[in-house]
C-alpha positions in Angstrom: 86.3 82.8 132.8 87.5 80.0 130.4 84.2 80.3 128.4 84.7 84.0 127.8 87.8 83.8 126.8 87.0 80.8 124.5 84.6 82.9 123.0 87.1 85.8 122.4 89.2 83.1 120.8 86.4 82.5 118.6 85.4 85.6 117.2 89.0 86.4 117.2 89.4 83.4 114.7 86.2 84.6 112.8 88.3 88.0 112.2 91.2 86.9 111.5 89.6 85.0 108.5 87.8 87.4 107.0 90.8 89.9 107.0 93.4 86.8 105.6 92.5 87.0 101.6 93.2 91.2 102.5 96.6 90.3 104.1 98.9 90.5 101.0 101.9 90.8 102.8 101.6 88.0 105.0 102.0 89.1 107.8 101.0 87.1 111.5 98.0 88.2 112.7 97.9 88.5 116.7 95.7 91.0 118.8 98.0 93.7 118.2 97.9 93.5 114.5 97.4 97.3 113.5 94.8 96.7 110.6 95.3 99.6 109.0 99.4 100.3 109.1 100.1 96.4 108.8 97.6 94.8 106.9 97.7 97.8 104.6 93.7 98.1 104.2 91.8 100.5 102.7 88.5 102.2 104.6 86.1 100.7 101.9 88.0 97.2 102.5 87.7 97.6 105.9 83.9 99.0 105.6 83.3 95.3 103.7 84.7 93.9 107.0 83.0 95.1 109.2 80.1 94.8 107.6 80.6 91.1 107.3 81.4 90.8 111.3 77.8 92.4 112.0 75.9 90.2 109.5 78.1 87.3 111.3 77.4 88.8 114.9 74.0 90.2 114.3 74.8 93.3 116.0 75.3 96.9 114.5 78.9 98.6 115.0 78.7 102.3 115.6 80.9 104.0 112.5 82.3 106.1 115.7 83.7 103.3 117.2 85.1 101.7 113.6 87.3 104.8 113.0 88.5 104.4 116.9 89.6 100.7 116.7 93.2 100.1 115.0 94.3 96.3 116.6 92.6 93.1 115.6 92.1 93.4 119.3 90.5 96.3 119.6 88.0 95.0 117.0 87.6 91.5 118.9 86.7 93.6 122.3 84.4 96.3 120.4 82.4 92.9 118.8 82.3 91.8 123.1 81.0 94.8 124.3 78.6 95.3 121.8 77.4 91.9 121.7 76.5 92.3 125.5 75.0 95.8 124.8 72.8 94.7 122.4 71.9 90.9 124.0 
């Protein structure tokens, strides 16, 4: 169990800096981060994002599942599940 959630601490860490030089107001980012209403990031910003974690990840995020996720979280457990989908 402490491996997994190492891991999550890890790609959580891999998010959070690639969404830091987007988070002009500053503001602490925690799992419950709402990228959108917080961070204040566009779609296309958020499409570059993304598209950075599956280059990172190798793994291809569904654009169904990018306009469900809202939380740094949310994003950090989508990356998970489709990691082990796609392994």
């Amino acid at each position: 169990m402490a491996a997994i959630q190492e891991d999550d601490d890890l790609v959580f860490h891999k998010i959070c800096s690639l969404l830091e030089p987007l988070n002009e107001k500053g503001v602490k980012l925690t799992r419950d981060t709402d990228i959108i209403a917080d961070l204040e990031i566009d779609s296309v910003s958020l499409l570059d994002v993304v598209m950075d974690i599956e280059d990172n990840y190798d793994i291809s995020i569904p654009v169904n599942t990018i306009s469900e996720i809202k939380t740094i979280g949310e994003l950090v457990d989508a990356i998970h599940k489709i990691k082990k989908e796609q392994s």
